[in-house]
C-alpha positions as CSV (number, residue, x, y, z in Angstrom):
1,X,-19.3,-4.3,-9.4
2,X,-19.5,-2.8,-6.1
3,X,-15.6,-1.8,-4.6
4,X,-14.7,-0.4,-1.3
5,X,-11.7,1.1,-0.1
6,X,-10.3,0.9,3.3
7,X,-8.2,3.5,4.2
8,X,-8.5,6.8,2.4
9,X,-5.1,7.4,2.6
10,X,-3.0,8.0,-1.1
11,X,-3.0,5.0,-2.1
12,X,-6.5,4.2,-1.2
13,X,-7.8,7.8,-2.5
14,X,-6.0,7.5,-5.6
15,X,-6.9,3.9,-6.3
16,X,-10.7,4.7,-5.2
17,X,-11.2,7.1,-7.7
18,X,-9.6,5.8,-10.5
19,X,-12.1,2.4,-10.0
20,X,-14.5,5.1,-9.9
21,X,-13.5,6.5,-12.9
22,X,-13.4,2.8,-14.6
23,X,-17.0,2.6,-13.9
24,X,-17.4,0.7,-10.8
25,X,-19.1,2.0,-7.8
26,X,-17.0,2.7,-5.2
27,X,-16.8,4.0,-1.2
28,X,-13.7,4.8,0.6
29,X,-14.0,4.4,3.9
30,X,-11.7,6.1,6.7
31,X,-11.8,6.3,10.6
32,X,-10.8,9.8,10.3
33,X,-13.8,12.1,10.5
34,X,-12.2,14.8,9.6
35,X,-10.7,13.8,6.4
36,X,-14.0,11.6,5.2
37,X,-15.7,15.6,5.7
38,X,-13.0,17.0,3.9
39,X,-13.7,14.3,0.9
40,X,-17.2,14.9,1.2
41,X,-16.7,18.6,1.0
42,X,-14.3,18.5,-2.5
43,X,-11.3,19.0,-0.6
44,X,-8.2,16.2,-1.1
45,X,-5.9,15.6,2.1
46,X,-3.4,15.2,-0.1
47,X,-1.8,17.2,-3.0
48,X,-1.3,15.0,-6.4
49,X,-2.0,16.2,-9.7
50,X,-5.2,16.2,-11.5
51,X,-6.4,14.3,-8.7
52,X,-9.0,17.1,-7.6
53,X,-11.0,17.0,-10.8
54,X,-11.0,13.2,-11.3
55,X,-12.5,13.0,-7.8
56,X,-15.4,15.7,-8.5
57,X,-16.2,14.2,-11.5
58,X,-16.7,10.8,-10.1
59,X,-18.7,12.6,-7.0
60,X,-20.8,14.0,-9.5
61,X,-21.7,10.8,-11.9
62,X,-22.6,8.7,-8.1
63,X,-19.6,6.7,-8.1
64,X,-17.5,7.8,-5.6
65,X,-18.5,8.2,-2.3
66,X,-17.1,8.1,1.2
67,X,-18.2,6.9,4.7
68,X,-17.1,6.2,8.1
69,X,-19.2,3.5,8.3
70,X,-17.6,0.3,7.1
71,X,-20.6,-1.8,8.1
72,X,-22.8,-0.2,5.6
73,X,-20.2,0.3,2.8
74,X,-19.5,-3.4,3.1
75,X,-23.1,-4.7,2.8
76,X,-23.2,-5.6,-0.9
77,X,-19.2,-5.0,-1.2
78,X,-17.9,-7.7,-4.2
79,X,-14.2,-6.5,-3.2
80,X,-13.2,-4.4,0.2
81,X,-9.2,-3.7,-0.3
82,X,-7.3,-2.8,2.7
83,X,-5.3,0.0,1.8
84,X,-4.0,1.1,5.5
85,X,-0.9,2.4,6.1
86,X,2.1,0.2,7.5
87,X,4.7,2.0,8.9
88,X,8.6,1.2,10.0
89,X,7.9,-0.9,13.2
90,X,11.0,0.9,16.1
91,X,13.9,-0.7,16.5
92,X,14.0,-3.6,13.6
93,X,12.5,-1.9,10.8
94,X,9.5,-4.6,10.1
95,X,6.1,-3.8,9.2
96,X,4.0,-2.5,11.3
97,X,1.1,-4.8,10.2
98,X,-1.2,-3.5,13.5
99,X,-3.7,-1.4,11.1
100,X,-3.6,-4.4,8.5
101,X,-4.7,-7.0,10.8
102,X,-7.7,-4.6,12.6
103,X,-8.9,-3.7,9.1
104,X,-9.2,-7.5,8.4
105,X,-10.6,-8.0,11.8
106,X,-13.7,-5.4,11.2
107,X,-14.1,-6.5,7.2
108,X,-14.7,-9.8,8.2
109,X,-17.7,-8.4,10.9
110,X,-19.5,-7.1,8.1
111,X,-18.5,-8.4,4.7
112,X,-21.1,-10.4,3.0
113,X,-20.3,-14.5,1.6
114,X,-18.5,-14.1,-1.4
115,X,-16.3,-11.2,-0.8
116,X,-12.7,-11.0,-2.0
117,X,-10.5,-9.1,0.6
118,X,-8.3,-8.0,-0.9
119,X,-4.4,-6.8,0.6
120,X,-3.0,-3.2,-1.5
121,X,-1.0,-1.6,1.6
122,X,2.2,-2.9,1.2
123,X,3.2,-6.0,3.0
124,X,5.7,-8.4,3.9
125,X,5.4,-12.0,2.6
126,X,3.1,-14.1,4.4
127,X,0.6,-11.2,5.4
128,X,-2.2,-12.3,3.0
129,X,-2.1,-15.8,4.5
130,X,-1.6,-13.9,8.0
131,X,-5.3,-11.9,6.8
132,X,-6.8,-15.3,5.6
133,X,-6.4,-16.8,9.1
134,X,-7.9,-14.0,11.0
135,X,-10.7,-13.0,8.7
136,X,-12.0,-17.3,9.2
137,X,-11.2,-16.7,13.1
138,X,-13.2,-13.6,13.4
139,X,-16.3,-15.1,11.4
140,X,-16.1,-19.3,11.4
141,X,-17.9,-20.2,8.2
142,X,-17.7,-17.2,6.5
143,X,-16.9,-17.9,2.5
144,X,-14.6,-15.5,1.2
145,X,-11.3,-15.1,-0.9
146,X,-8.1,-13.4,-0.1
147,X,-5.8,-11.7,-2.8
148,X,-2.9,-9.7,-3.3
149,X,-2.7,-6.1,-5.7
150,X,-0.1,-4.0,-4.5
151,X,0.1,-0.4,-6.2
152,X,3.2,1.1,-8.0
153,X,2.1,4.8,-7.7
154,X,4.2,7.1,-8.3
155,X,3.6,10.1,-5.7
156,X,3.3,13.1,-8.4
157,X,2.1,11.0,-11.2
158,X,0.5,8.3,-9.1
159,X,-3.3,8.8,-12.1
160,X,-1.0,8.0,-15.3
161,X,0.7,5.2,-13.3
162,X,-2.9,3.4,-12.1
163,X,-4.4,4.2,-15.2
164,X,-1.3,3.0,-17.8
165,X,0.7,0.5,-15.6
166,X,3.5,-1.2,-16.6
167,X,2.0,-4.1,-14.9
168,X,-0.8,-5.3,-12.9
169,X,-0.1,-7.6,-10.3
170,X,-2.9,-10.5,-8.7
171,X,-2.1,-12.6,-6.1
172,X,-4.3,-15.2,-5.5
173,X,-5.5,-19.0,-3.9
174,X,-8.3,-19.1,-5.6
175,X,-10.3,-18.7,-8.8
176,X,-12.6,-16.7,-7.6
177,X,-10.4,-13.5,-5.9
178,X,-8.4,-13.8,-9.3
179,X,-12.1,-13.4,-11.6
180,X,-12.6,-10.7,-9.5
181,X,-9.7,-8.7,-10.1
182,X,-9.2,-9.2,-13.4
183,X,-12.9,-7.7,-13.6
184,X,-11.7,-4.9,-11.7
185,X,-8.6,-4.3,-13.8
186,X,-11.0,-5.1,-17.2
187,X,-10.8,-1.8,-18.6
188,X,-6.8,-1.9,-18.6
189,X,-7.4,-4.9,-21.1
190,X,-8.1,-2.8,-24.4
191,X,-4.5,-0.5,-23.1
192,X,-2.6,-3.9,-23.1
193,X,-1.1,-3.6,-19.7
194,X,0.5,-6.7,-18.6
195,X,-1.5,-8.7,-16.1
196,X,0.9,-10.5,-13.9
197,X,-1.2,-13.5,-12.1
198,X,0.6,-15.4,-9.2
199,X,0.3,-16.6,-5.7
200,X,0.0,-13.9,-2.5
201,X,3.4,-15.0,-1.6
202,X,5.1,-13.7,-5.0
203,X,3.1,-10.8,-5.5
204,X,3.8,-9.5,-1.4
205,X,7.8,-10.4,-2.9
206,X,7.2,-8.9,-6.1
207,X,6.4,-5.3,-4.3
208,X,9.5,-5.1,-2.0
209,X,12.4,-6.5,-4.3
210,X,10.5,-4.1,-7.1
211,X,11.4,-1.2,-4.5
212,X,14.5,-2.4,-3.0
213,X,16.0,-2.5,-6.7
214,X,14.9,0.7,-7.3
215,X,16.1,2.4,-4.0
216,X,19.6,0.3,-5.1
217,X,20.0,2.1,-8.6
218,X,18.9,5.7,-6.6
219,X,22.5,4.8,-4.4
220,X,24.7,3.1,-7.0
221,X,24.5,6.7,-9.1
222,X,25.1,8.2,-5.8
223,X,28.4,6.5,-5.5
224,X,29.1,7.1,-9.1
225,X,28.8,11.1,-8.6
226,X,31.2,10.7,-5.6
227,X,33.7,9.0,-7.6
228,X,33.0,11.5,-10.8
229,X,33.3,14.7,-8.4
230,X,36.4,12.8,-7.5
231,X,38.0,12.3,-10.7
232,X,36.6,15.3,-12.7
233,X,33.8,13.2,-14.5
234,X,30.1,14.4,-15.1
235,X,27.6,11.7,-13.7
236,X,24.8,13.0,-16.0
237,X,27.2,12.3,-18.7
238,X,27.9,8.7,-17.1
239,X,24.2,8.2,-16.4
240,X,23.0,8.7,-19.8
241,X,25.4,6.2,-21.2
242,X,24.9,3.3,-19.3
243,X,21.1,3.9,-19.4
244,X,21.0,3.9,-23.0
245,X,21.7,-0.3,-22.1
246,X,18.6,-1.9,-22.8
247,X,19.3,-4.2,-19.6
248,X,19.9,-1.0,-17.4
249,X,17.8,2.0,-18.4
250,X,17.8,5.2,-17.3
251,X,15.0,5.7,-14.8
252,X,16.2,6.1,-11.5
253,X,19.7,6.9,-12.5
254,X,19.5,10.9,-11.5
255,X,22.0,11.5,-8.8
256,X,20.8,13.5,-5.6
257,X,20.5,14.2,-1.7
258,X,18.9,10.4,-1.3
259,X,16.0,9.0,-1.4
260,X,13.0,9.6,0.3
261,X,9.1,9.4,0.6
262,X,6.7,7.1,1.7
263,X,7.9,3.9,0.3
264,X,11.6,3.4,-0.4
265,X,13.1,4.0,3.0
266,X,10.3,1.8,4.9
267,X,10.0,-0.6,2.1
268,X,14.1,-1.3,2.1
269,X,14.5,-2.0,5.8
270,X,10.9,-4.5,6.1
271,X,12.7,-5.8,2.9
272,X,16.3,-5.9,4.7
273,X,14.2,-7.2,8.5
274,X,12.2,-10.0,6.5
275,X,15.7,-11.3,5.4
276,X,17.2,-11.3,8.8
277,X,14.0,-12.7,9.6
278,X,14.3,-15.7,7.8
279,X,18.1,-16.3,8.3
280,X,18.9,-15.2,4.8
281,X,20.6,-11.8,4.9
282,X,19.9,-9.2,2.1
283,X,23.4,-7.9,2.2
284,X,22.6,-5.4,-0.6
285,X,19.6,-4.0,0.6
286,X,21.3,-3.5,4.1
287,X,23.8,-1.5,2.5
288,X,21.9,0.5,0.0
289,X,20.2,1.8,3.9
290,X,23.6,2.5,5.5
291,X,24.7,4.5,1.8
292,X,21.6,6.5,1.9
293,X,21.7,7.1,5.3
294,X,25.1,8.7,4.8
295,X,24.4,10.4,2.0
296,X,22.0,12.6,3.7
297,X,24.9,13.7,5.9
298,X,27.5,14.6,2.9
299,X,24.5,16.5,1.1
300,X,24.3,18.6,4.3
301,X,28.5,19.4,4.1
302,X,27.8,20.1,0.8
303,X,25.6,23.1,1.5
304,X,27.7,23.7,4.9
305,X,31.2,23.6,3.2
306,X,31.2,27.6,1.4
307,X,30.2,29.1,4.6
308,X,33.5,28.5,6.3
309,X,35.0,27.5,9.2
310,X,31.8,28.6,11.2
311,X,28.4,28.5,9.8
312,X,27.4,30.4,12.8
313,X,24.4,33.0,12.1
314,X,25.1,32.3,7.9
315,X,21.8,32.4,6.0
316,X,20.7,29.1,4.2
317,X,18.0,29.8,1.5
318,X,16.5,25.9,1.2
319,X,14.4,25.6,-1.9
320,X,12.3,22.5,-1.7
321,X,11.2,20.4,1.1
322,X,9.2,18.1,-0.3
323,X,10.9,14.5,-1.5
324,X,9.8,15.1,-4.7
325,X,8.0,17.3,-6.9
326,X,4.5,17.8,-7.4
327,X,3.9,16.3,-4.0
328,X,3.5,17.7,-0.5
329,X,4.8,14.5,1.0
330,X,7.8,15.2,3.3
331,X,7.8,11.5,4.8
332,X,11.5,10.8,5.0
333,X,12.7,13.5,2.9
334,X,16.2,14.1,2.6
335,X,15.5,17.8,3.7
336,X,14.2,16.2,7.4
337,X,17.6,15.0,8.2
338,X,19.6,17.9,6.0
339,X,17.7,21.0,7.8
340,X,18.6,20.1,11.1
341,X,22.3,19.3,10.2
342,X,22.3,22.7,8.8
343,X,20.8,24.5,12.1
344,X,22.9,22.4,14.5
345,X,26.4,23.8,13.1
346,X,24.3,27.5,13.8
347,X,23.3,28.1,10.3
348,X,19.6,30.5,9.9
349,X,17.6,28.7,7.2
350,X,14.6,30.3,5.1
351,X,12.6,27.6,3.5
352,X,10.4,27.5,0.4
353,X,8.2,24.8,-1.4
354,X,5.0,24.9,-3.3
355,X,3.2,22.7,-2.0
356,X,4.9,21.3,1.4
357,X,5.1,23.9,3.7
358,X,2.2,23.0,6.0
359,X,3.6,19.3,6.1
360,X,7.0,20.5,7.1
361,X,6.4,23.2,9.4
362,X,5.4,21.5,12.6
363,X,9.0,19.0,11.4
364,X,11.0,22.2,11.0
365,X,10.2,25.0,13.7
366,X,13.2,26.8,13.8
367,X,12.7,27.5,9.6
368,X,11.6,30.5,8.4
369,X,9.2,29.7,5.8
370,X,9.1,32.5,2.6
371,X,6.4,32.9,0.4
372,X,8.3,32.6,-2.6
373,X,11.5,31.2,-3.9
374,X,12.9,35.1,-4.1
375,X,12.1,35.8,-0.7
376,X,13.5,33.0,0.8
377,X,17.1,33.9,-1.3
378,X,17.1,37.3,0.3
379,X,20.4,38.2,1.9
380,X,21.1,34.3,1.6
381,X,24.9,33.1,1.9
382,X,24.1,30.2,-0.2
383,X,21.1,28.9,-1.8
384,X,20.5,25.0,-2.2
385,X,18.1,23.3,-4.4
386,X,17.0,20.0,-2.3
387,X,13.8,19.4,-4.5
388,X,13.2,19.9,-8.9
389,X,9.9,21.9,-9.1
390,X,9.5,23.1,-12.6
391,X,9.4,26.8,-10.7
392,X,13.1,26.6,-9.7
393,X,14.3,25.5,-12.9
394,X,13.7,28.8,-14.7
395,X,14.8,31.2,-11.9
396,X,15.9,34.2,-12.6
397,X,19.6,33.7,-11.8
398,X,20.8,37.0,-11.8
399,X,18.1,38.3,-9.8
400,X,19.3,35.6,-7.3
401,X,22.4,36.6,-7.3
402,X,21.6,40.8,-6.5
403,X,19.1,39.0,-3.7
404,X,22.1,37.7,-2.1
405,X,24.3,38.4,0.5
406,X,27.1,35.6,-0.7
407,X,27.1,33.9,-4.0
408,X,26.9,30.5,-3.9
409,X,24.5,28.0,-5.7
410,X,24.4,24.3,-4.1
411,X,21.9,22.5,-7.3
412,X,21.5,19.0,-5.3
413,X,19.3,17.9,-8.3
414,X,21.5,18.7,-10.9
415,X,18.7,21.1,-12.1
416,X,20.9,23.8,-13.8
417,X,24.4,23.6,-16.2
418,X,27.8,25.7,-15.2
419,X,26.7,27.3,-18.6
420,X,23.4,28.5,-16.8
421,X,25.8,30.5,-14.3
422,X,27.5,32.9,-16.8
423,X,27.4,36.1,-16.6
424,X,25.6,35.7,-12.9
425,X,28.7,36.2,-10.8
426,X,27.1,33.0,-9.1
427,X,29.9,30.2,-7.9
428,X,28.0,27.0,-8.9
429,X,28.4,23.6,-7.0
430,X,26.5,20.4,-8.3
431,X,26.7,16.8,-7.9
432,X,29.1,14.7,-9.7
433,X,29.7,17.2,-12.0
434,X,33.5,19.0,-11.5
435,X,33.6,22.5,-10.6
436,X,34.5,25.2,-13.0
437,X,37.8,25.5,-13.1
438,X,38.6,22.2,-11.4
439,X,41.5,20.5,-13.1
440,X,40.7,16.8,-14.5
441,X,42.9,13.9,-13.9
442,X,45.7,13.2,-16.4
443,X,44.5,9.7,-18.8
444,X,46.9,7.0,-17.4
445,X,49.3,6.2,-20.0
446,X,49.8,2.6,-21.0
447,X,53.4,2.5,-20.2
448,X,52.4,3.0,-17.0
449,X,49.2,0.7,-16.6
């Protein structure tokens, strides 16, 4: 089975390979020069884990390749998947479907009878039908299929994710673009993932409401740390609890700056803009926005808050840019929107992160970027944690501490315990956790329920 990818972007690098490394002989095709020479050289555009050696293994056996010539990848294609980017549309927050529609415009040039085109950038409903249309208007007679697979990659774990889903999911209109992705997914069969076969409408729905829900638990925890800061409660404590329910769970239940990245914050307002669309308001969705929004501007308070009165000429020591860890995406990171906040009330910030640095810098220019987490805390007035990387949960706090020139530690990922901070002379400030020494409110007594 012949595959080609286009767009070598993450999802359609990750995706490539991993078909590659199923078997199947696959090209992933990008307009970019630069970045198809950088593939063809061994070196990723993108920084995920493990990915690296997966491609040069595939390279190696012959089934992975990568072209900027669609025409010729497409020849003897049995499945192109568009896997181009679609980015918030100004002003409304729809899709920008403009790379979608081009990519099905040039496939169906080139793409021999009996292709499947199939849709894995992420969508709003009605897009495959959308593709369908233009693909038969671009080439009249043409016999192909449309379908529906959109990913659920994780950035940072996006490998284990593709290769042990918790679900595939095929949207279809036919037999034959439904045959030819469960041949593609085949090797998933002996793992028992859960193949999840529908029409293009669901599975476009399935994708958004899967994120929206997700983006929703990310703020409800949120809230819950305000109120448990508030009251003197501990939202890890809170979190584990209710996660423990079977109908809950605990994924997605870490409090934090917000969320960010390259899905959640696009996918909620196409999400949130297709319901306006359509005259039937997704009221939750629209608020989980404005709450995240918002949150972004308490987180920066937060950090703000120990240096007084006036922040002006203060030293910030940010460690972690990134939205996540083991990624150098910065795409909507909380950090974009809390760095500036933090250099607008005339606070000097020294940035560090493992990975992002060259994503961020052009974003951040008036950062000073340090080569290492103990560089950046030097002669800091308060340090804040904005992203987990395994590196900053062992630091050596009271090495931190003599680096400094005040003695605050703002943990925005809840990374460290007050415990950690003995002995450190370190004043430690998390999120929905109380304060040491903050009092706790008295029980309300019955009599006076």
């Amino acid at each position: 089975m012949k595959l080609v990818m286009v767009g070598s972007g993450y999802v359609g690098l990750v995706s490539g390979v991993c078909f590659a490394d199923f078997g199947f002989d696959v090209t992933c095709v990008d307009v970019d020069e630069s970045k198809i020479a950088r593939l063809e050289a061994g070196e990723l555009p993108i920084y995920e884990p493990g990915l690296d050696q997966l491609l040069a293994e595939n390279v190696q056996a012959g089934r992975l390749r990568f072209s900027t010539d669609l025409a010729t990848a497409a020849a003897d294609a049995d499945a192109v998947f568009i896997a181009v980017g679609t980015p918030s549309r100004r002003g409304d927050g729809e899709a920008d479907l403009t790379y979608v529609f081009e990519a099905a415009r040039q496939v169906a040039r080139v793409a021999k009878p009996g292709t499947v085109v199939v849709i894995k950038s992420t969508v709003v409903v009605g897009t495959c039908r959308k593709v369908k249309e233009i693909i038969a208007t671009e080439r009249p007679g043409l016999d192909f299929s449309v379908a529906s697979n959109p990913e659920f990659l994780r950035e940072g774990s996006a490998i284990e994710d593709f290769m042990r889903p918790d679900r595939v999911v095929i949207g279809v209109h036919d037999k034959r673009g439904e045959s030819a992705l469960r041949r593609a997914y085949r090797p998933l069969y002996l793992r028992d993932s859960p193949m999840v076969v529908t029409t293009l409408e669901n599975a476009e729905l399935i994708k958004y409401a899967s994120n929206a829900f997700l983006a929703m638990k990310v703020t409800f925890i949120n809230e819950v740390a305000d109120l448990c800061e508030t009251v003197g409660g501990n939202v890890q404590e809170v979190a584990k609890a209710i996660g423990l329910d079977g109908r809950i769970g605990s994924k997605f239940l870490h409090a934090g700056p917000g969320f960010g990245g390259s899905c959640f914050p696009k996918d909620t307002r196409a999400f949130a803009a297709t319901g306006q669309k359509h005259n039937t308001p997704l009221r939750l969705i629209e608020t989980v926005i404005s709450v995240n929004e918002d949150r972004k501007r308490r987180m920066a308070e937060k950090i703000l808050e120990p240096l007084g009165s006036n922040p002006e000429g203060k030293k910030v020591a940010v460690l972690g840019i990134a939205f996540k860890p083991n990624t150098d995406d910065v795409r909507e990171a909380p950090s974009l929107d809390i760095v500036p906040r933090l250099l607008e009330a005339g606070a000097i910030v020294a940035a560090h992160d493992p990975e992002a640095r060259e994503q961020a810098r052009p974003l951040l220019n008036e950062v000073t970027w340090a080569d290492d987490a103990y560089d950046a805390v030097k002669d800091a007035d308060v340090v804040a944690i904005l992203t987990e990387w395994n590196e900053y949960r062992g630091l050596d706090l009271k090495r931190v501490a003599k680096l400094m020139r005040g003695n605050t530690l703002v943990d925005l990922r809840n990374i460290y315990k007050q415990e950690d901070l003995e002995e450190t002379g370190l004043l430690y400030i998390s999120v929905g956790r109380p304060r040491a020494g903050t009092p706790r409110l008295h029980a309300v007594s019955a009599k006076t329920a």
